[in-house]
N, CA, C and O of each residue as an XYZ file, in Angstrom:
264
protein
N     -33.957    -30.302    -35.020
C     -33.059    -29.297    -35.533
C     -32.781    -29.624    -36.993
O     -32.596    -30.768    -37.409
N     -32.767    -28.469    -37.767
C     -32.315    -28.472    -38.952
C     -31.618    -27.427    -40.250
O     -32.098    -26.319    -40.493
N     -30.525    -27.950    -40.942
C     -29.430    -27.366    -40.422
C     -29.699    -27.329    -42.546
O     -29.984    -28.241    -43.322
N     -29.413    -25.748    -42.798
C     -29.563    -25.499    -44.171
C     -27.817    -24.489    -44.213
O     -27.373    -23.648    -43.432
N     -27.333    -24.991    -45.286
C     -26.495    -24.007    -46.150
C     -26.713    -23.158    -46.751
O     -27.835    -22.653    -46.693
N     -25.805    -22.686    -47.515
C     -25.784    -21.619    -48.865
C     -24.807    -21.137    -49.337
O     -24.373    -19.985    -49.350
N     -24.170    -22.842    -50.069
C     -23.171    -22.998    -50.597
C     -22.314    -21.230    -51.146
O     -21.413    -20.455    -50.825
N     -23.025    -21.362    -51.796
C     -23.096    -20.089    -52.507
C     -22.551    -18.492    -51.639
O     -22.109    -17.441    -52.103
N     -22.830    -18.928    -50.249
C     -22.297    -17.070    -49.429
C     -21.049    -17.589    -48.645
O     -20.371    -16.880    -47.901
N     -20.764    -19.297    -48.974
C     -19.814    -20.063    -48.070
C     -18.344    -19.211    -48.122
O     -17.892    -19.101    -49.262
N     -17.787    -18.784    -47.371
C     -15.813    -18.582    -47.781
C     -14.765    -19.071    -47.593
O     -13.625    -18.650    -47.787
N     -15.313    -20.394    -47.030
C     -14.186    -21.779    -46.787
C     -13.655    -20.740    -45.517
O     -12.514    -20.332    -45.736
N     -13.934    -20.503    -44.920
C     -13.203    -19.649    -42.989
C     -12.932    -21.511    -42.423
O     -11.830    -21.889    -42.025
N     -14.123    -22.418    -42.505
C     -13.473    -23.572    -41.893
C     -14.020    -23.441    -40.429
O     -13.783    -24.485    -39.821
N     -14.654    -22.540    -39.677
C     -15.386    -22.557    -38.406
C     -16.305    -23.441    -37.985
O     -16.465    -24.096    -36.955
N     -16.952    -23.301    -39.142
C     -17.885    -24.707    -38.948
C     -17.677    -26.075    -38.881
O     -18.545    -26.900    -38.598
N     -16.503    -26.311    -39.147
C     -16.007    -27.742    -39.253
C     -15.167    -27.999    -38.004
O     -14.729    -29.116    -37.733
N     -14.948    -26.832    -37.200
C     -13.688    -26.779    -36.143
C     -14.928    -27.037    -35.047
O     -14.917    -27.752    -34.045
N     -15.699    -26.439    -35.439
C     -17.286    -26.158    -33.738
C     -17.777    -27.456    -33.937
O     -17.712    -28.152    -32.924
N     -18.238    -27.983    -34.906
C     -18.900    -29.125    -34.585
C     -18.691    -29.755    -36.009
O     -19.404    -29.572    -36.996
N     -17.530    -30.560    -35.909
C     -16.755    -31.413    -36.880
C     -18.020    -32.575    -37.233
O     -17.885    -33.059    -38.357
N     -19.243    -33.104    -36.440
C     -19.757    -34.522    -36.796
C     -20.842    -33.903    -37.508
O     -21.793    -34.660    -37.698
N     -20.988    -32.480    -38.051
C     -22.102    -31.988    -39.028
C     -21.179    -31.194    -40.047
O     -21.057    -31.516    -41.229
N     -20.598    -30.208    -39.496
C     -19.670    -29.925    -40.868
C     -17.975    -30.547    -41.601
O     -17.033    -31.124    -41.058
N     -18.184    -30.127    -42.921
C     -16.929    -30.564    -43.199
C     -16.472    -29.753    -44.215
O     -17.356    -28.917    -44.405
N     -15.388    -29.532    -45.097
C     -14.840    -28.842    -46.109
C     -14.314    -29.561    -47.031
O     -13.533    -30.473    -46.760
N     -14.749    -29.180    -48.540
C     -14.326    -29.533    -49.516
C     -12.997    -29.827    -49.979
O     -12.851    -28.617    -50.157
N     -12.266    -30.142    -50.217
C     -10.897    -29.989    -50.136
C     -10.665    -29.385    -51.717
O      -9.753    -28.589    -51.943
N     -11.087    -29.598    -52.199
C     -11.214    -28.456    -53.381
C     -11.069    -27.033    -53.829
O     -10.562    -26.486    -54.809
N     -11.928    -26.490    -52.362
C     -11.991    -24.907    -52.465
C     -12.800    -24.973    -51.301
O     -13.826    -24.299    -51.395
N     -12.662    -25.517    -50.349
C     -12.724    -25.358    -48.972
C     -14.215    -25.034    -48.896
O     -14.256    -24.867    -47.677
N     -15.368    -24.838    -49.268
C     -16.706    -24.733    -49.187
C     -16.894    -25.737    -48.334
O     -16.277    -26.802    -48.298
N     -17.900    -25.314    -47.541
C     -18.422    -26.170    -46.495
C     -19.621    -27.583    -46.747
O     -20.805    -27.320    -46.959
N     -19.215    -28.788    -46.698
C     -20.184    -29.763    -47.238
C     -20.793    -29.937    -45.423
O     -20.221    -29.775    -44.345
N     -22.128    -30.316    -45.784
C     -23.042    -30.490    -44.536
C     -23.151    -32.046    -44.392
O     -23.819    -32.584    -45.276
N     -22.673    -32.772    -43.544
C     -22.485    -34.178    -43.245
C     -24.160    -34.926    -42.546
O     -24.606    -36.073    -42.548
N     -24.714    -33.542    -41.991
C     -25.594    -33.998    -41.235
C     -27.110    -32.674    -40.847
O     -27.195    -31.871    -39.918
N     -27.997    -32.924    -41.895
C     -29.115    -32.277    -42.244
C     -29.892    -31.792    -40.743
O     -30.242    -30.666    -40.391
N     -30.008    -33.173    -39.995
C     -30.768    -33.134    -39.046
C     -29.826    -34.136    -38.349
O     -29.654    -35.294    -38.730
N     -29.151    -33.477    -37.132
C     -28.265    -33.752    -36.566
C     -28.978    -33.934    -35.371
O     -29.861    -33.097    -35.185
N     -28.823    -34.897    -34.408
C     -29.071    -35.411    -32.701
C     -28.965    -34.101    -32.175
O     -28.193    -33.249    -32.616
N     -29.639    -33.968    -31.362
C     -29.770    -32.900    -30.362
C     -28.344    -33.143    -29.623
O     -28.050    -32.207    -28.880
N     -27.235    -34.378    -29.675
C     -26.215    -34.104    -28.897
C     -24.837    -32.386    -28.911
O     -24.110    -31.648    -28.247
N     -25.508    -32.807    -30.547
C     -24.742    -31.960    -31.493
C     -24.908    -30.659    -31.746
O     -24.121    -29.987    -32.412
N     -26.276    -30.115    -31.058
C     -26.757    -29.022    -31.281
C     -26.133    -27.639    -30.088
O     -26.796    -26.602    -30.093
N     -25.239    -27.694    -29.406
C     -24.478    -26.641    -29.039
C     -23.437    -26.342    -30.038
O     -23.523    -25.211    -30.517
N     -22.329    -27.192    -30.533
C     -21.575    -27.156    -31.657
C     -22.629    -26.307    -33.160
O     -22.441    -25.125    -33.446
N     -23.229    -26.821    -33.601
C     -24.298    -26.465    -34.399
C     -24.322    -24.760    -34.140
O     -24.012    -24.031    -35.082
N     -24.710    -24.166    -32.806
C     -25.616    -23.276    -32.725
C     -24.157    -22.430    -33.002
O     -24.133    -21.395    -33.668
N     -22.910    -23.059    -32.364
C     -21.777    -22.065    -32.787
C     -21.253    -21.833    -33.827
O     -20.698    -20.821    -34.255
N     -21.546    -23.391    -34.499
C     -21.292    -22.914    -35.905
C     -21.375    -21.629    -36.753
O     -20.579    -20.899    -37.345
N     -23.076    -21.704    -36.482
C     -23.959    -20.631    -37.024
C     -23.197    -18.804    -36.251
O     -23.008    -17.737    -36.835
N     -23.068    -19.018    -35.455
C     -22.802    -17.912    -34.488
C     -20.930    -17.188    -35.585
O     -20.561    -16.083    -35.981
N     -20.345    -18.582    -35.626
C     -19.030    -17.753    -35.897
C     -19.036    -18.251    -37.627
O     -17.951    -17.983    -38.143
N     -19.818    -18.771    -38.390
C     -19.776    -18.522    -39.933
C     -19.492    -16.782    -40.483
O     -20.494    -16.094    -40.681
N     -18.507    -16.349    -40.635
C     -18.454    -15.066    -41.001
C     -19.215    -14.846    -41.856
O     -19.521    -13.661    -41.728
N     -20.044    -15.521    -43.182
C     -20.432    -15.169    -44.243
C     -22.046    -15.190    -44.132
O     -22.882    -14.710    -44.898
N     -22.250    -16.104    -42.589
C     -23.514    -16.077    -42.303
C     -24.068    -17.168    -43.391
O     -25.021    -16.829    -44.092
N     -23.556    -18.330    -43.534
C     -24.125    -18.880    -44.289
C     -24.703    -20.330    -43.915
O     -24.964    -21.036    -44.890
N     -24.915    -20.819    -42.780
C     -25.400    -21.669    -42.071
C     -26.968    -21.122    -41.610
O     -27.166    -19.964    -41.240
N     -27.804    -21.934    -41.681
C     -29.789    -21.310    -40.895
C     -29.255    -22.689    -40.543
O     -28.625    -23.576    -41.117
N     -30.132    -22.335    -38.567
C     -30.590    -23.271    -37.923
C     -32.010    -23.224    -38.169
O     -32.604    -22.159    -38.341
N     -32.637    -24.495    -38.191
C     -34.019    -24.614    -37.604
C     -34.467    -25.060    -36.696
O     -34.564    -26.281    -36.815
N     -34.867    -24.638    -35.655
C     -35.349    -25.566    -34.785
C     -36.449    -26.063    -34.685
O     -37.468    -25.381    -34.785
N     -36.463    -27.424    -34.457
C     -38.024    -28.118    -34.328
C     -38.571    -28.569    -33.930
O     -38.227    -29.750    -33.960
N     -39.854    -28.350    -33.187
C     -40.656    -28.911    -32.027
C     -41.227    -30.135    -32.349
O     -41.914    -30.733    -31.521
């Protein structure tokens, strides 16, 4: 699995850091989402997939990889 941003469409909502806190996190700056973990354990990958699911700005891509 692998897990891309885009800083850039981020709106600090903070969802991603609430679903699966051991890959995302927030800037404390202006709340943009920093990615803790590129390629995260498959433990992590339900959190992950919700991330992606409730990012309002749509700014999380999963990859998945065989």
């Amino acid at each position: 699995m692998r897990v891309i941003i885009d800083e850039g469409r981020c709106v600090g909502g903070g969802r991603c850091a609430v679903a699966a806190p051991e890959v995302f996190d927030q800037r404390d700056s202006d709340g943009v989402v920093v990615l803790l973990r590129a390629d995260p354990p498959a433990e992590y990958a339900e959190g992950v997939r919700n991330a992606v699911m409730l990012c309002p700005a749509a700014a999380i891509e999963l990859r998945e990889e065989r």
